[in-house]
C-alpha positions in Angstrom: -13.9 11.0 19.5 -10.5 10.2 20.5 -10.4 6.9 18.9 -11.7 8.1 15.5 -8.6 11.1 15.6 -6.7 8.4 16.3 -7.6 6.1 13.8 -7.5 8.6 11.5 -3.8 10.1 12.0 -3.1 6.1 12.0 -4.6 5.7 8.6 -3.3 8.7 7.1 0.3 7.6 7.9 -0.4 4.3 6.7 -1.3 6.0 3.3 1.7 7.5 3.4 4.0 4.9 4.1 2.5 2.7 1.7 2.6 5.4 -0.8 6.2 5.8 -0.5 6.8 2.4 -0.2 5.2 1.2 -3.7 7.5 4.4 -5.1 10.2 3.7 -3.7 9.9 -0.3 -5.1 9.1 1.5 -8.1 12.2 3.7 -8.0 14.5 0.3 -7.6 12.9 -1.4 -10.3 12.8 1.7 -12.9 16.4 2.0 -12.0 17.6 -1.3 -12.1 15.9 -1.7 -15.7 16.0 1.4 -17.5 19.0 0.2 -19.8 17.1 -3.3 -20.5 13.4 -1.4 -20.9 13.8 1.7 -22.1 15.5 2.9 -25.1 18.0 5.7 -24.5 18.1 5.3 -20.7 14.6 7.6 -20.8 13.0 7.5 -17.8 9.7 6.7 -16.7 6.9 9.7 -17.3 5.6 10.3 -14.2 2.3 11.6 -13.3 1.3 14.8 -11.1 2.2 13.1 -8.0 5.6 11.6 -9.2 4.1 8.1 -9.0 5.7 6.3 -11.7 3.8 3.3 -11.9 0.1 2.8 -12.7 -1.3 1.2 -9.2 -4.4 2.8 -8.2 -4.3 5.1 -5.5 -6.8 5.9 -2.3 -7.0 9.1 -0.7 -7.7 8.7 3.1 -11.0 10.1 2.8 -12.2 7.0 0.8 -9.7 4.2 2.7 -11.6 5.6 5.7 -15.6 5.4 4.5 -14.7 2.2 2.8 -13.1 0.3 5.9 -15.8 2.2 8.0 -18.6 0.9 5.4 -17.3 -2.7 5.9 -16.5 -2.4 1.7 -12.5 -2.3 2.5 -9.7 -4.6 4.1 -6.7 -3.2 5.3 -3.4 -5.7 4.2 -0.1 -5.0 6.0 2.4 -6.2 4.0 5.4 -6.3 6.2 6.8 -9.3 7.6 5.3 -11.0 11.0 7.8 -9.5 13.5 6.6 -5.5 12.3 3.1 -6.2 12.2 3.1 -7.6 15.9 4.9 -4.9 16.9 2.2 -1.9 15.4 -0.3 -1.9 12.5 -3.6 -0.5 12.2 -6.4 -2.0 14.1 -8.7 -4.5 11.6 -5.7 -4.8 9.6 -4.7 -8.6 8.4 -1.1 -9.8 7.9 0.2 -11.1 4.1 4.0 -10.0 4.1 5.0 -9.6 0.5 7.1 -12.8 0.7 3.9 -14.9 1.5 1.4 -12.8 -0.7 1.3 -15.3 -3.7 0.6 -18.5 -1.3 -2.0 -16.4 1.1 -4.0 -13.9 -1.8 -6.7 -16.7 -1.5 -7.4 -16.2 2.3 -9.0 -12.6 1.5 -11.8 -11.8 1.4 -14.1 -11.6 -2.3 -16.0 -8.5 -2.7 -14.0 -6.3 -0.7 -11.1 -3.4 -1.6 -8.2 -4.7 -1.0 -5.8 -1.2 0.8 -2.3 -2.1 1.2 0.0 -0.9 3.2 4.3 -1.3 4.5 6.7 0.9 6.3 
């Protein structure tokens, strides 16, 4: 019982951080291009949870059955040093810098849930 609270409180973090990291990438981009993208400096319409991009989103609930089931893979996408250090348990290491050279090593078939700090 312990493990699964703890797996899930790990999990639901991870969400989170890789939540806010996709908007805060987002909120770099948006800003470094609004005056090259967008006419008028508008800015991005956001949806009901601010996200201003269009990557699909997991809630834990799902991330959970779906790793549980054996339909889901967990990617950490930080570099080497952060994923020795902590990530969650199952979880495989593709730091964004090697994603494009390493995307062939996972697996087909399978929901690919990343996550970053």
């Amino acid at each position: 019982m312990k493990k699964i609270l703890s797996l899930s409180a790990l999990l639901t973090i991870a969400l989170l951080i890789g939540t806010a990291c996709q908007t805060a990438s987002t909120a770099n981009t948006t800003a470094n291009n609004a005056n090259k993208a967008l006419p008028n400096n508008t800015a991005p319409k956001a949806d009901e949870h601010g996200h201003t991009d269009d990557a699909p989103r997991i809630s834990l609930a799902d991330a959970k059955k779906d790793f549980d089931a054996g339909n889901a893979i967990f990617v950490d996408t930080r570099d080497e040093a952060a994923y020795k250090n902590e990530h969650i348990k199952g979880a495989v290491n593709i730091s964004m810098n090697a994603v494009e050279a390493k995307y062939k090593e996972l697996p087909t078939g399978k929901k690919i849930i990343a996550y970053c700090s």
